[in-house]
N, CA and C atoms of all chains as a GROMACS GRO file, in nm:
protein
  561
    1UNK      N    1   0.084  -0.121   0.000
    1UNK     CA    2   0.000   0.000   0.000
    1UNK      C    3   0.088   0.126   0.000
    2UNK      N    4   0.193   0.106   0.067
    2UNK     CA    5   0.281   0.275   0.128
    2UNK      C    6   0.411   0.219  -0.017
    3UNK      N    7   0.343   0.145  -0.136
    3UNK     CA    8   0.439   0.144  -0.254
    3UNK      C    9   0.501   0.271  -0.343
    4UNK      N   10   0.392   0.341  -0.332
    4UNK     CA   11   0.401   0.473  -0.447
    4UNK      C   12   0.460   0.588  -0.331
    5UNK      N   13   0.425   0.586  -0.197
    5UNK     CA   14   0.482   0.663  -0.117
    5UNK      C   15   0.653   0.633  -0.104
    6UNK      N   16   0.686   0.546  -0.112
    6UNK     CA   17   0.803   0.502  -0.042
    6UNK      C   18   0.879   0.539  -0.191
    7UNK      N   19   0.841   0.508  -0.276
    7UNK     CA   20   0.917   0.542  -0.440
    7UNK      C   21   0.955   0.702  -0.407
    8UNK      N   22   0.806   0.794  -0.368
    8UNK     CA   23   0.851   0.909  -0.408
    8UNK      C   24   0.929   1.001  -0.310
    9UNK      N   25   0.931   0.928  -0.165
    9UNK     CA   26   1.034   0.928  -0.089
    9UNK      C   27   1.197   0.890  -0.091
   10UNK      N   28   1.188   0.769  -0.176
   10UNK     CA   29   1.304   0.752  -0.258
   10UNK      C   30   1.326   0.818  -0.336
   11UNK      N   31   1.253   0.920  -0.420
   11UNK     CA   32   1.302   1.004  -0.540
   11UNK      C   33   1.373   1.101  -0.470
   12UNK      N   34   1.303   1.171  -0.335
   12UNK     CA   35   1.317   1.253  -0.252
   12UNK      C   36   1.471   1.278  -0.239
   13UNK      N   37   1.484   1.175  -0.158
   13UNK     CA   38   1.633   1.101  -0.085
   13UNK      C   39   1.743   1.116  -0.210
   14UNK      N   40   1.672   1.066  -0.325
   14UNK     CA   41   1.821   1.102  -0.434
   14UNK      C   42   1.866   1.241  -0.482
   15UNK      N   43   1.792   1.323  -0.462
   15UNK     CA   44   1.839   1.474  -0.518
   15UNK      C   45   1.931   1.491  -0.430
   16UNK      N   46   2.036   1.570  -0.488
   16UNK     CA   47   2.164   1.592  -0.394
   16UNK      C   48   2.126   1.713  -0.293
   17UNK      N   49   2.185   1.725  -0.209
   17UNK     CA   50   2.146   1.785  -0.107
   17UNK      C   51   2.095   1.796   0.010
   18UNK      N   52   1.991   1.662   0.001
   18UNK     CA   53   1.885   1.616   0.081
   18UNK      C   54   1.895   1.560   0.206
   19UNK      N   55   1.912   1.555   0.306
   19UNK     CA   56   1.962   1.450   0.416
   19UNK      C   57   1.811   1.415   0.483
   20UNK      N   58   1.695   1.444   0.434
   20UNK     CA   59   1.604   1.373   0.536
   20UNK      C   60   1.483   1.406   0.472
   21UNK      N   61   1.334   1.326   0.469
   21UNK     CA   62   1.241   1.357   0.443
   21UNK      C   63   1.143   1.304   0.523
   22UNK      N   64   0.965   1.384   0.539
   22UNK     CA   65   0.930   1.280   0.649
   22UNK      C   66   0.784   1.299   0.590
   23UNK      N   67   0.644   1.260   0.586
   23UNK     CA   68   0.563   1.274   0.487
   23UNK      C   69   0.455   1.219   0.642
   24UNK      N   70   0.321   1.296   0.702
   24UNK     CA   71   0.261   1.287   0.767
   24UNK      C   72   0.126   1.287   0.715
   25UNK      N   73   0.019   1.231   0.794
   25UNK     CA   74  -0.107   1.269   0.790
   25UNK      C   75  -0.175   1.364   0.898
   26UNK      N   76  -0.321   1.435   0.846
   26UNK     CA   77  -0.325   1.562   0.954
   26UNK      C   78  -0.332   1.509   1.063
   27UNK      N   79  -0.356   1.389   1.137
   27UNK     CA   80  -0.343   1.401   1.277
   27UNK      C   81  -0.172   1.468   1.319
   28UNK      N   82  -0.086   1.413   1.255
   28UNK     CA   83  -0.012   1.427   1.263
   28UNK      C   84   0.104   1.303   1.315
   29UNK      N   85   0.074   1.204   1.220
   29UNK     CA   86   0.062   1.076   1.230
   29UNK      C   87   0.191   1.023   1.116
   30UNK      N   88   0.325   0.986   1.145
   30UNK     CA   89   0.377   0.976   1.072
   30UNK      C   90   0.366   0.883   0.923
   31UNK      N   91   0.384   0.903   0.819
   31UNK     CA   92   0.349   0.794   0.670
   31UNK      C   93   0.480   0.757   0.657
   32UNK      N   94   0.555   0.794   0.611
   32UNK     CA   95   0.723   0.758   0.578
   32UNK      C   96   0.807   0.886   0.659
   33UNK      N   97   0.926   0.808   0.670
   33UNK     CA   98   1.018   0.897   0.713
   33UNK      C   99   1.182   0.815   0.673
   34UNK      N  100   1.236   0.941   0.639
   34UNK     CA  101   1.406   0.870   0.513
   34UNK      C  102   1.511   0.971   0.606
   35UNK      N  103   1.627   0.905   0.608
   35UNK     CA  104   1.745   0.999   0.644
   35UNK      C  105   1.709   1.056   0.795
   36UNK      N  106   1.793   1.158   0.802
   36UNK     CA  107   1.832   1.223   0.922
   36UNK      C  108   1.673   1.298   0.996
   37UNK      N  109   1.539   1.281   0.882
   37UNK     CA  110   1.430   1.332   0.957
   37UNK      C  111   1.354   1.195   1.052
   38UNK      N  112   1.318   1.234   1.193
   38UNK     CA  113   1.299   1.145   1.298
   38UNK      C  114   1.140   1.175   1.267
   39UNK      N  115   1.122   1.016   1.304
   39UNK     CA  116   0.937   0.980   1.319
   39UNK      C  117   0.884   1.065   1.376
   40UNK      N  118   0.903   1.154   1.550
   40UNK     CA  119   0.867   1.226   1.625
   40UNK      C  120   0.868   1.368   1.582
   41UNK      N  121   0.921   1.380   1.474
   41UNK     CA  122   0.898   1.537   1.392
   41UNK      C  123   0.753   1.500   1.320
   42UNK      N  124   0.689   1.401   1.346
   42UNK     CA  125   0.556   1.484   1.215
   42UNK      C  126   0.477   1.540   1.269
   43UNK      N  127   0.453   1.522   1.413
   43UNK     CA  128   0.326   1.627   1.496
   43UNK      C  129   0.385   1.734   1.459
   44UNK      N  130   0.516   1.807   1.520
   44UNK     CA  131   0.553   1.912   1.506
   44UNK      C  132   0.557   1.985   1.372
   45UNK      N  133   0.559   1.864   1.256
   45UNK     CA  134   0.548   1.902   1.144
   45UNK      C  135   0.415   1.967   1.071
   46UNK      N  136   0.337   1.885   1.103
   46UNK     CA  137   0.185   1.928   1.061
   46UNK      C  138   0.128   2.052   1.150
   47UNK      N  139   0.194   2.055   1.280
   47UNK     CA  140   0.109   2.149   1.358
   47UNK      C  141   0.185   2.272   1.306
   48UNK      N  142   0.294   2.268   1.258
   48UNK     CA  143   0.386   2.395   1.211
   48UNK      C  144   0.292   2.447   1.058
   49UNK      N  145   0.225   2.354   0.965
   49UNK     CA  146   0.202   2.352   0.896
   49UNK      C  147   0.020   2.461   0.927
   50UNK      N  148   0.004   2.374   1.034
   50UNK     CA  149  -0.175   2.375   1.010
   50UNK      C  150  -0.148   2.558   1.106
   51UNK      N  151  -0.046   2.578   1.176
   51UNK     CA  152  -0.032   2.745   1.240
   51UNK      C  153   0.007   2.812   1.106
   52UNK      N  154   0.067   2.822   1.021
   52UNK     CA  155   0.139   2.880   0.915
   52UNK      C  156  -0.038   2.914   0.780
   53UNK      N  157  -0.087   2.814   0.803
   53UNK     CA  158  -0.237   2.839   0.731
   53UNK      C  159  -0.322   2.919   0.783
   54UNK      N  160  -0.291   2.920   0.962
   54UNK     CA  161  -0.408   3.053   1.006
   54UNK      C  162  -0.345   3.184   0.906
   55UNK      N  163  -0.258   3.178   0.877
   55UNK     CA  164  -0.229   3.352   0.853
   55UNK      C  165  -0.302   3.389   0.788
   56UNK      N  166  -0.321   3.316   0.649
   56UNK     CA  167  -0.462   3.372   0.541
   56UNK      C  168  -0.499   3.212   0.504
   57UNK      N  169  -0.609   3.167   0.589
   57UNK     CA  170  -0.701   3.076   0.583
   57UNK      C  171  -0.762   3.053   0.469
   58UNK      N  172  -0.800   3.143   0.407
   58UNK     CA  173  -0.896   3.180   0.254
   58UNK      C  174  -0.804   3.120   0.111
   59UNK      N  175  -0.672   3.111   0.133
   59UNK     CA  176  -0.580   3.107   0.015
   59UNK      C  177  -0.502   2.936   0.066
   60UNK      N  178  -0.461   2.895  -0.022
   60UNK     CA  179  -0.426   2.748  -0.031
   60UNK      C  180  -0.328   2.757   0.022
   61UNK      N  181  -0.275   2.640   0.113
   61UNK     CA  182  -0.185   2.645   0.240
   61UNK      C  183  -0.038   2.697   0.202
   62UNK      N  184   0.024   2.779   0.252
   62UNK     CA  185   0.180   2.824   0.202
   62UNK      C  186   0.302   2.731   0.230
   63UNK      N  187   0.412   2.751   0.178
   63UNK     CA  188   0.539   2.620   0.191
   63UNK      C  189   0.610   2.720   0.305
   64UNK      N  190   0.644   2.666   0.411
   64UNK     CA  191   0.736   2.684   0.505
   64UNK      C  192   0.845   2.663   0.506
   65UNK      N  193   0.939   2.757   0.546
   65UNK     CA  194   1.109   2.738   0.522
   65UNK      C  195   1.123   2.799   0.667
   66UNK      N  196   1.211   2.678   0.723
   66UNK     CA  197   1.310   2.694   0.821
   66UNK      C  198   1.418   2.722   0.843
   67UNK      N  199   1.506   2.806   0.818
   67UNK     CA  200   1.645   2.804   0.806
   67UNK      C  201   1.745   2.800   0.877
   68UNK      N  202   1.861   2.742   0.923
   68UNK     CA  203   1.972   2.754   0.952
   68UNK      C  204   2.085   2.818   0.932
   69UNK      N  205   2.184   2.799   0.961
   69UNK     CA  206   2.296   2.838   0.910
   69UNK      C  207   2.338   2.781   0.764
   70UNK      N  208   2.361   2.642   0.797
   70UNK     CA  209   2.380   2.526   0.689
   70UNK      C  210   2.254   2.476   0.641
   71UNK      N  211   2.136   2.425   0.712
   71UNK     CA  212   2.028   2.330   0.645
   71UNK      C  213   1.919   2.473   0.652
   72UNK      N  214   1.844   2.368   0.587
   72UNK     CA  215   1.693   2.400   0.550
   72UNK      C  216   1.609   2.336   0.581
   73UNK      N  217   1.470   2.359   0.652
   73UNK     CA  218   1.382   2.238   0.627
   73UNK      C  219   1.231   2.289   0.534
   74UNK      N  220   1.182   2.239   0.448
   74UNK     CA  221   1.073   2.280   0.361
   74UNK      C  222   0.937   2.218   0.429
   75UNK      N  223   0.870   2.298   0.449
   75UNK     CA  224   0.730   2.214   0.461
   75UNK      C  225   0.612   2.255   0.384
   76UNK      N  226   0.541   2.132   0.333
   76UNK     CA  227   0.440   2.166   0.296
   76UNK      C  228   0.312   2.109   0.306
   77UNK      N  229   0.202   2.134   0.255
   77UNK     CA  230   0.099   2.053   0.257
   77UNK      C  231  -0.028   2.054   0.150
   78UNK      N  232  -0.038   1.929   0.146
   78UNK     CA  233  -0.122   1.939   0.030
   78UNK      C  234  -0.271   1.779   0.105
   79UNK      N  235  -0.347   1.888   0.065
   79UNK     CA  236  -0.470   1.842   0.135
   79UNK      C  237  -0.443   1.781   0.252
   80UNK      N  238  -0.470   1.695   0.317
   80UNK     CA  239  -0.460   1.634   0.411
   80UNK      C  240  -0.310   1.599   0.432
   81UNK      N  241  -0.185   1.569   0.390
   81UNK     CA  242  -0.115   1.545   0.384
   81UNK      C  243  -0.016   1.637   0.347
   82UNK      N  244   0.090   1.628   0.474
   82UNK     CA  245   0.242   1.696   0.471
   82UNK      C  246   0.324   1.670   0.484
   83UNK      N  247   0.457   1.739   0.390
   83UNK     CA  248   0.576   1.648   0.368
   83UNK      C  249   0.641   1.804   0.438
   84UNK      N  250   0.747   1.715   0.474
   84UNK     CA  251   0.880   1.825   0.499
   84UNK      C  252   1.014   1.751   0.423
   85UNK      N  253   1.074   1.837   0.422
   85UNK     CA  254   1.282   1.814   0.385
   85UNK      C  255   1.306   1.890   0.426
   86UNK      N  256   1.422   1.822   0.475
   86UNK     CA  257   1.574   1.857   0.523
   86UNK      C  258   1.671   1.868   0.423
   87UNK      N  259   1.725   1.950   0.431
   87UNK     CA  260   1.850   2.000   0.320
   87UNK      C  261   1.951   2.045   0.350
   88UNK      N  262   2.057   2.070   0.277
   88UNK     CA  263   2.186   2.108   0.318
   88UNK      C  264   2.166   2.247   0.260
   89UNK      N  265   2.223   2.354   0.284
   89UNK     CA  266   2.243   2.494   0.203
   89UNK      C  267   2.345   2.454   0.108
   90UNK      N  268   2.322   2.492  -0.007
   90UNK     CA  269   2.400   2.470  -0.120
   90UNK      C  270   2.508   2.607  -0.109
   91UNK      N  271   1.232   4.972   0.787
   91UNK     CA  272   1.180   4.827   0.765
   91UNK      C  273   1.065   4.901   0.590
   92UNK      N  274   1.030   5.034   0.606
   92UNK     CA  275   0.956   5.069   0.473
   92UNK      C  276   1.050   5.066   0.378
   93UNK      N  277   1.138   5.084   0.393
   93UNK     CA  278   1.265   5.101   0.322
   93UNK      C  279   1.291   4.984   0.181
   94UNK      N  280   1.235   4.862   0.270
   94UNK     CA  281   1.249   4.717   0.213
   94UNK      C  282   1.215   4.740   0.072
   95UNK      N  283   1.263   4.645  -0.065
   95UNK     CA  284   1.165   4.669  -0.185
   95UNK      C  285   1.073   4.555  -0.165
   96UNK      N  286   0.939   4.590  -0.225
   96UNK     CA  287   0.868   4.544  -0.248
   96UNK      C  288   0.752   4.472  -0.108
   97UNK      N  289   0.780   4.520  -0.001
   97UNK     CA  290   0.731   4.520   0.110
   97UNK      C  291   0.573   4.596   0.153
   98UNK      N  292   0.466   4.507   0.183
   98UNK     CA  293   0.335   4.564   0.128
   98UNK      C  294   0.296   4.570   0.283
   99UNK      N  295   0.388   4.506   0.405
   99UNK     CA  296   0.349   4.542   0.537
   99UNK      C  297   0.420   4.497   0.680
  100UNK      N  298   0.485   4.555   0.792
  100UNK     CA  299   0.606   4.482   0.833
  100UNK      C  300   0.519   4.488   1.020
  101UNK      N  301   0.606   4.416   1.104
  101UNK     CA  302   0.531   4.379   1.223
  101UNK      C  303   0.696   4.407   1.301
  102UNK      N  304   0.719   4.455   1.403
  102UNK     CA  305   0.820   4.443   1.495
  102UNK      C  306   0.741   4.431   1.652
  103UNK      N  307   0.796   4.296   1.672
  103UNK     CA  308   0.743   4.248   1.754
  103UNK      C  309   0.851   4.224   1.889
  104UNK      N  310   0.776   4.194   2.026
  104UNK     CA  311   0.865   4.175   2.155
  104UNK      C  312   0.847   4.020   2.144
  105UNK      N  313   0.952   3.933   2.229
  105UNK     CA  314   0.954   3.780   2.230
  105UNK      C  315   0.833   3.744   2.288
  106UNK      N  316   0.728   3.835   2.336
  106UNK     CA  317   0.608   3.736   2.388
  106UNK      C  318   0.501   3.795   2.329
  107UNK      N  319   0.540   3.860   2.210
  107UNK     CA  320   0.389   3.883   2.133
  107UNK      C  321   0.383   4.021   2.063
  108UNK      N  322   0.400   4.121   2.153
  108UNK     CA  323   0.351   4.217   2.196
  108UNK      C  324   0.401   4.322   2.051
  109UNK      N  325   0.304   4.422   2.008
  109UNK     CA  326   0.343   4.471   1.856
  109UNK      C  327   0.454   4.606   1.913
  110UNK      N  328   0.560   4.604   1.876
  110UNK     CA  329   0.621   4.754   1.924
  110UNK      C  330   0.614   4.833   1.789
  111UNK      N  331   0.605   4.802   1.682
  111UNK     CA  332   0.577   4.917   1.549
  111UNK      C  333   0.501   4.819   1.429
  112UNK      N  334   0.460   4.866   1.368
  112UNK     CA  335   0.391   4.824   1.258
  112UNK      C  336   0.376   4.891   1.138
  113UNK      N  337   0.302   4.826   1.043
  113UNK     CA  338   0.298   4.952   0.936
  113UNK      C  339   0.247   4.856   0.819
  114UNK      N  340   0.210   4.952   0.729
  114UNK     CA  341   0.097   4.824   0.591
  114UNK      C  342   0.016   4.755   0.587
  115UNK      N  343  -0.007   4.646   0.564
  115UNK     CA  344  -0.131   4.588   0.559
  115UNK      C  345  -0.134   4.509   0.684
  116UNK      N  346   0.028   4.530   0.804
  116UNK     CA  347   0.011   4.439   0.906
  116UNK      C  348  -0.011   4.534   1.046
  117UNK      N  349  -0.061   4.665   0.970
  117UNK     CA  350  -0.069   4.736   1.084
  117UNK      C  351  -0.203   4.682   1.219
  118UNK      N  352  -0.069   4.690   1.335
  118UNK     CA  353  -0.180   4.664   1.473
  118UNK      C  354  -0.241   4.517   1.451
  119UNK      N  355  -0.159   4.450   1.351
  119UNK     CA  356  -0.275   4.311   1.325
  119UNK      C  357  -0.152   4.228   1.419
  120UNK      N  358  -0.257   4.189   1.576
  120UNK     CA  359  -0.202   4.091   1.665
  120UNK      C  360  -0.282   3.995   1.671
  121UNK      N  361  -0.343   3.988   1.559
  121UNK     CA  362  -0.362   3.840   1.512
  121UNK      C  363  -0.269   3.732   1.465
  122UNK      N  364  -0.202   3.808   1.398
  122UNK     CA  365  -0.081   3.724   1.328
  122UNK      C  366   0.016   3.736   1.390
  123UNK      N  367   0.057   3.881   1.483
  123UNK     CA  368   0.152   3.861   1.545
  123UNK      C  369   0.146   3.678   1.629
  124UNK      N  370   0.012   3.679   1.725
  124UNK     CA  371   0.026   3.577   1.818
  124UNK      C  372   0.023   3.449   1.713
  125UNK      N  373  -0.027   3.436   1.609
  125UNK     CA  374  -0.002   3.329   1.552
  125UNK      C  375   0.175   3.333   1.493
  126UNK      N  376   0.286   3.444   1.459
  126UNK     CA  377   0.401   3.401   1.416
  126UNK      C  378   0.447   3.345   1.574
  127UNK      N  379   0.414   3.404   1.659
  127UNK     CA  380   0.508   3.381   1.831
  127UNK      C  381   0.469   3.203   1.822
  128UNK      N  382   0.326   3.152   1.826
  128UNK     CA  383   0.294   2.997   1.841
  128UNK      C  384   0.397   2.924   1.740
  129UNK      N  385   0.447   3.016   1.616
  129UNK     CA  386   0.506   2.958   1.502
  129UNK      C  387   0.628   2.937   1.564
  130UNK      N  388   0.753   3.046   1.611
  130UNK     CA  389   0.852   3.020   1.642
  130UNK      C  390   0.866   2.940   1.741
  131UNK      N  391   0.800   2.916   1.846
  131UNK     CA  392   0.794   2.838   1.969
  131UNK      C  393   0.771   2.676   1.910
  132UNK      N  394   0.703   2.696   1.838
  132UNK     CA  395   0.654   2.543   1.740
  132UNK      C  396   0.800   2.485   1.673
  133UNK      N  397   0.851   2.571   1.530
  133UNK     CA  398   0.990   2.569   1.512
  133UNK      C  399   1.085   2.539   1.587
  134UNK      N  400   1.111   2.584   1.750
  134UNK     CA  401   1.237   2.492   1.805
  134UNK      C  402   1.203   2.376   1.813
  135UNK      N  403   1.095   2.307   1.811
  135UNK     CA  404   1.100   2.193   1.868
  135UNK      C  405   1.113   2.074   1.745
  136UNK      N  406   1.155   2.151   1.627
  136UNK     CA  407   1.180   2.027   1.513
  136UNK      C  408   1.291   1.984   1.526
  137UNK      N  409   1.252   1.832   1.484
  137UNK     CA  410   1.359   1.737   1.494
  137UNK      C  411   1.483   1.777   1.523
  138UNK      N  412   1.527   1.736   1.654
  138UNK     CA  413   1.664   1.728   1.728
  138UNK      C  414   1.744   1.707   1.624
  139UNK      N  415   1.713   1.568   1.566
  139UNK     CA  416   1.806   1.462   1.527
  139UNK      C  417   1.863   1.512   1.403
  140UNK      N  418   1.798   1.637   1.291
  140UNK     CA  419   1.856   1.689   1.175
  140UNK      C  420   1.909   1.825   1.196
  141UNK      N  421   1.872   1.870   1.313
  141UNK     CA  422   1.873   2.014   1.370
  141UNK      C  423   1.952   1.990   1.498
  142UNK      N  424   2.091   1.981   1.547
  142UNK     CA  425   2.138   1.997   1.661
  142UNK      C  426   2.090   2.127   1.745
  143UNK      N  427   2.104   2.048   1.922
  143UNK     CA  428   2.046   2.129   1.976
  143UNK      C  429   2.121   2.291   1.990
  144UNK      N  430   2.183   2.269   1.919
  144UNK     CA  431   2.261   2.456   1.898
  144UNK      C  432   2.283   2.562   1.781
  145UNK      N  433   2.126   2.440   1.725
  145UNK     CA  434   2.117   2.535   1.555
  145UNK      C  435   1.982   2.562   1.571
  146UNK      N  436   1.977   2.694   1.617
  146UNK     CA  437   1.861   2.776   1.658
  146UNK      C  438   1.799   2.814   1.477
  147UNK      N  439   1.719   2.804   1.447
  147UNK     CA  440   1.648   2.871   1.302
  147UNK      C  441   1.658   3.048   1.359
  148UNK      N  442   1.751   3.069   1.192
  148UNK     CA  443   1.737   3.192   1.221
  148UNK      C  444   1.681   3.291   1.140
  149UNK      N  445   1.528   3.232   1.064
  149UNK     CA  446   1.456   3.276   0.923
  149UNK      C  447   1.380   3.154   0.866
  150UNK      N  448   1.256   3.230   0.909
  150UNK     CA  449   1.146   3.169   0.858
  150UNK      C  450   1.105   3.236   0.757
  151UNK      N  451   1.012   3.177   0.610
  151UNK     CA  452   0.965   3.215   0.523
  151UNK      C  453   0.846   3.140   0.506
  152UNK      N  454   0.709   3.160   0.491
  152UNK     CA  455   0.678   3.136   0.443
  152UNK      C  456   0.571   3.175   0.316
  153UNK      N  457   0.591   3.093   0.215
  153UNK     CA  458   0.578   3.183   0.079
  153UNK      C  459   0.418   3.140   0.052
  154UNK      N  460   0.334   3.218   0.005
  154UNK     CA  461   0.225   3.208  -0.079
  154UNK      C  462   0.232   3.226  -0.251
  155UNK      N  463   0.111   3.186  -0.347
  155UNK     CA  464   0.182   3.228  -0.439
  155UNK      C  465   0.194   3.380  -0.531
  156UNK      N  466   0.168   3.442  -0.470
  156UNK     CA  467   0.203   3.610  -0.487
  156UNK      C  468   0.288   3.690  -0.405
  157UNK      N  469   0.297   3.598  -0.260
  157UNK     CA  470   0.354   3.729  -0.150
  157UNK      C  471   0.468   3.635  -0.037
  158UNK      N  472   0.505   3.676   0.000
  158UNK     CA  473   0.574   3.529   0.156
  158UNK      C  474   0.572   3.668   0.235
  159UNK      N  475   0.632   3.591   0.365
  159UNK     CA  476   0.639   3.664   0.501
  159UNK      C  477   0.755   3.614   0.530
  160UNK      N  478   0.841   3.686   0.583
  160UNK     CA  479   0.981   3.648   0.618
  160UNK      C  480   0.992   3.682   0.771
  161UNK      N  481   0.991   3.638   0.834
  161UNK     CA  482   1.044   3.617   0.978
  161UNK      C  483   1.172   3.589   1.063
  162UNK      N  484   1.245   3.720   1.090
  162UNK     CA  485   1.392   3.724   1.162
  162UNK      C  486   1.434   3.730   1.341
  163UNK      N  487   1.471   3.708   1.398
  163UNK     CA  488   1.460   3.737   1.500
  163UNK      C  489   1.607   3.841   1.529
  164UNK      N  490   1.632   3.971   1.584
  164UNK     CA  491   1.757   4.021   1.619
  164UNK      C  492   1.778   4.098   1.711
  165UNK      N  493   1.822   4.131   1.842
  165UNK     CA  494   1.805   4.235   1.948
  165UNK      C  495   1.675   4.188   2.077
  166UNK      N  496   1.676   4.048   2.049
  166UNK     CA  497   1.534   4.008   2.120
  166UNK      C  498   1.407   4.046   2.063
  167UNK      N  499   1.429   4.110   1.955
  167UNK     CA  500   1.287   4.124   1.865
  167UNK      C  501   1.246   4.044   1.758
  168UNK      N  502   1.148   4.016   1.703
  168UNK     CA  503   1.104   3.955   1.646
  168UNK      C  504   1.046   4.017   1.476
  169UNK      N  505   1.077   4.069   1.382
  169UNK     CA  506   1.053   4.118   1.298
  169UNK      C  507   1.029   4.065   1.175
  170UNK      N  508   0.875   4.079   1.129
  170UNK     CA  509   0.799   3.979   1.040
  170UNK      C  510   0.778   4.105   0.910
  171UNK      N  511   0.816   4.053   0.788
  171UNK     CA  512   0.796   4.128   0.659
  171UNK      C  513   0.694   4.066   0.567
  172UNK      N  514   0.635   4.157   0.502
  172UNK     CA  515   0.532   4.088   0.395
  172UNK      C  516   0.565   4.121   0.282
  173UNK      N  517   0.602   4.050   0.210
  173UNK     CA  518   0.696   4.122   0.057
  173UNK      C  519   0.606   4.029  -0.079
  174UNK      N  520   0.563   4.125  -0.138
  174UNK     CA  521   0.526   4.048  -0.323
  174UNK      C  522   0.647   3.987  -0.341
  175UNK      N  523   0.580   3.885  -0.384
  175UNK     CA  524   0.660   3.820  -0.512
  175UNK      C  525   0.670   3.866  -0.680
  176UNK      N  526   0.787   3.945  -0.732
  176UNK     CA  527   0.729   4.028  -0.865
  176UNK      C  528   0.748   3.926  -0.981
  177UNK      N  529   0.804   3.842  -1.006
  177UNK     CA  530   0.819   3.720  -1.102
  177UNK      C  531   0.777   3.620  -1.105
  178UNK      N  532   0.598   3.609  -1.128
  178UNK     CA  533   0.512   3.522  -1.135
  178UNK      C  534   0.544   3.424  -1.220
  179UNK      N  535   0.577   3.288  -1.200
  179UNK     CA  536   0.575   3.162  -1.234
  179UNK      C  537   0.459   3.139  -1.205
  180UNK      N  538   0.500   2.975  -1.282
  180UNK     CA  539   0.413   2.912  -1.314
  180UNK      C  540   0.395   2.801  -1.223
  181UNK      N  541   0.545   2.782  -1.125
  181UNK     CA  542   0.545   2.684  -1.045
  181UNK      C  543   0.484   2.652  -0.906
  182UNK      N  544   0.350   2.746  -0.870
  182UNK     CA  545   0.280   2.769  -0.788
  182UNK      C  546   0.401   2.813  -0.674
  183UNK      N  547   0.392   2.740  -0.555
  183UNK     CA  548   0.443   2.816  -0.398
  183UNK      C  549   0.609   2.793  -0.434
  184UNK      N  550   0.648   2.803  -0.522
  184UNK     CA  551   0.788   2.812  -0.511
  184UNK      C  552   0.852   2.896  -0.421
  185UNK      N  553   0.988   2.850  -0.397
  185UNK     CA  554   1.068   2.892  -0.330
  185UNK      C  555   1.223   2.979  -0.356
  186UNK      N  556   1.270   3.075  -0.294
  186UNK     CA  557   1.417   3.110  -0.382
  186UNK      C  558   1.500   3.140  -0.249
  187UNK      N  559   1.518   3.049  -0.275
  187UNK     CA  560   1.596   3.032  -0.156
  187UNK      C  561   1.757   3.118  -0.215
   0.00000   0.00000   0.00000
């Protein structure tokens, strides 16, 4: 069942740069998780996600960037479901 | 902070909320202020394990597809920008990093 997920988590994982990906449902319920991103990031992930949508509720949910010094982490969401990455700064 | 290009509304904020200047479309709006404060408090707590505990985030963005909000923290303040995006793609919420 988690066949087509785990592929595009693997696609994920091959772009250079990448050290982690983690792909949740809205409870906030982990689906996959690759590399250096931990199972226990998807609450924090989705709830980062579902605060970042109060800002303008009316307009389709925005991509979140976390930044570091060195990494990045991307989040996003699309319908019910949110992915984040971890990245290196190029 | 008007100074910025392309900046349609900016928020300078204290670490627990509170608006100390404003201006644009984010004027006096502590609506969003208290929703960026839940945001940054939310943000430390991502993953330890890709984020050591001494790599504080220091810039949040997040983008819509016409405008993002950029979020800095410096001096113990908290300072949130609302800037257009002027080079409409096609690639919906992109990013430029």
């Amino acid at each position: 069942m988690e066949k087509d997920l785990d592929k595009v988590v693997d696609e994920i994982m091959a772009t250079p740069q990448i050290n982690g990906c983690i792909v949740a449902d809205h409870q906030g319920l982990c689906l996959a998780a690759k590399g250096t991103a931990h199972v226990d990031s998807a609450g924090i992930i989705v709830a980062l996600s579902e605060q970042a949508c109060k800002i303008q509720p009316n307009l389709k949910p925005p991509t979140i960037c976390l930044e570091t010094d060195k990494k990045l982490c991307l989040v996003q969401r699309h319908g019910t479901i949110t992915g984040a990455i971890f990245k290196l700064k190029p | 902070m008007e100074k910025i290009p392309d900046q349609i509304g900016y928020l300078i904020l204290t670490e627990d909320g509170a608006v100390l200047e404003s201006g644009g479309e984010l004027e006096n709006d502590e609506r969003i202020a208290t929703i960026i404060i839940d945001l940054i408090s939310l943000s430390n707590t991502v993953d330890p394990l890709a984020f050591g505990p001494n790599e504080n985030f220091k810039k949040i963005s997040i983008t819509y597809d016409d405008h993002w909000y950029v979020i800095c923290m410096s001096n113990k303040k908290i300072y949130v920008i609302k800037r257009l995006i002027q080079n409409n793609t096609d690639e919906g919420n992109a990013i430029a990093v």
